[in-house]
N, C-alpha and C positions, 0 to 999 in steps of 0.2 A: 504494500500500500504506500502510494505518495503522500507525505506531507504535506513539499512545497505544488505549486501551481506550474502547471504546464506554461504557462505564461512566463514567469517569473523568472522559469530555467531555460528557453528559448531566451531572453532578454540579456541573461548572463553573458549568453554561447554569444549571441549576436553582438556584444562589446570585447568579444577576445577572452572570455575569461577559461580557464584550464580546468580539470577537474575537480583538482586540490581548493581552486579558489569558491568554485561551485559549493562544493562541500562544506569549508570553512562559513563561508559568507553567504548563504543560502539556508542549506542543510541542516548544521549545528544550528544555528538559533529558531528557524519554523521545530528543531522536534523540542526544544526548550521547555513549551509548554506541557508537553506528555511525558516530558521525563521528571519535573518538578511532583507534577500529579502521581505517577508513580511513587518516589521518592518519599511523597506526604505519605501515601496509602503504608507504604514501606516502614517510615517510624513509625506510625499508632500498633501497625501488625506485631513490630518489634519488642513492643512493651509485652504483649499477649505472649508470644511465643517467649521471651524469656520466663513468663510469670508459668506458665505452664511448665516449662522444665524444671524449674527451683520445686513449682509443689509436686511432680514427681519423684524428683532424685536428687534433689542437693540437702544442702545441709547450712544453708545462709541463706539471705537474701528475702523480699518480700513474700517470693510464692511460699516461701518456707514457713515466713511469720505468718501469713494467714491461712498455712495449714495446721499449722501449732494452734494455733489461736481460735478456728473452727473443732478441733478436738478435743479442747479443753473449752469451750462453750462460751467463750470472752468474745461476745459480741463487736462491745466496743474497738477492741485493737482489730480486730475483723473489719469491721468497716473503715477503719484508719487506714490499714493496708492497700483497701480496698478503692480508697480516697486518694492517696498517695500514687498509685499507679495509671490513676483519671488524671489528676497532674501531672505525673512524668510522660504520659500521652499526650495528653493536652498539650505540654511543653514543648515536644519535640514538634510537633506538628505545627506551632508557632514559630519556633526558629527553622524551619523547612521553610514555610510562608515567607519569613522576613529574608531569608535566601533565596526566593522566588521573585521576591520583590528588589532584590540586589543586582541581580544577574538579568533579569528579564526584562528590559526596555522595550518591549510591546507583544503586549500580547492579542489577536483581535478578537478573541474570545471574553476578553473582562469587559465587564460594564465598566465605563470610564465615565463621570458626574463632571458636568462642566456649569462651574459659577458665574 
């Protein structure tokens, strides 16, 4: 599947440009926005998959406290756990965002408000 626009990459070719520069100055920045979106999906997943390993088979870490903590009936530190790992989601998923918003000088899929 193409990204960029058949237009786009005709216009390239048609001012001299090489493949390398196609790629660089085309390519790389139109897949920018599907790789950021990826990237987001990637940290929130990353919290979950770690928190599932620890409350399998480790012996620290979060998934481990709120396995202790479900076994021994302490609600409270259960949802602390539980809170803590919606933050460290939530987290990453904002610093993915503010890197999305660093790197990505136009995207034409954001709604963009004009004053």
């Amino acid at each position: 599947m193409l990204i960029t626009d058949t237009e786009q990459r005709n216009y390239f070719r048609m001012i001299g440009a090489n493949r390398w520069q196609i790629f660089c100055k085309l390519e790389v920045p139109s897949s920018l926005p599907s790789f950021f979106s990826g990237v987001k999906v990637a940290a929130t997943f990353s919290v979950s998959g770690a928190t599932v390993g620890e409350w399998l088979g480790a012996s620290a870490g979060l998934g481990y406290f709120g396995r202790r903590a479900s076994g021994n009936f302490q609600a409270p530190a259960l949802f602390a756990s539980v809170l803590l790992l919606c933050l460290l989601g939530l987290g990453l998923f904002l610093v993915m965002n503010l890197l999305e918003q660093r790197f990505l000088t136009y995207n034409p899929n954001r709604k963009e408000t004009r004053q």
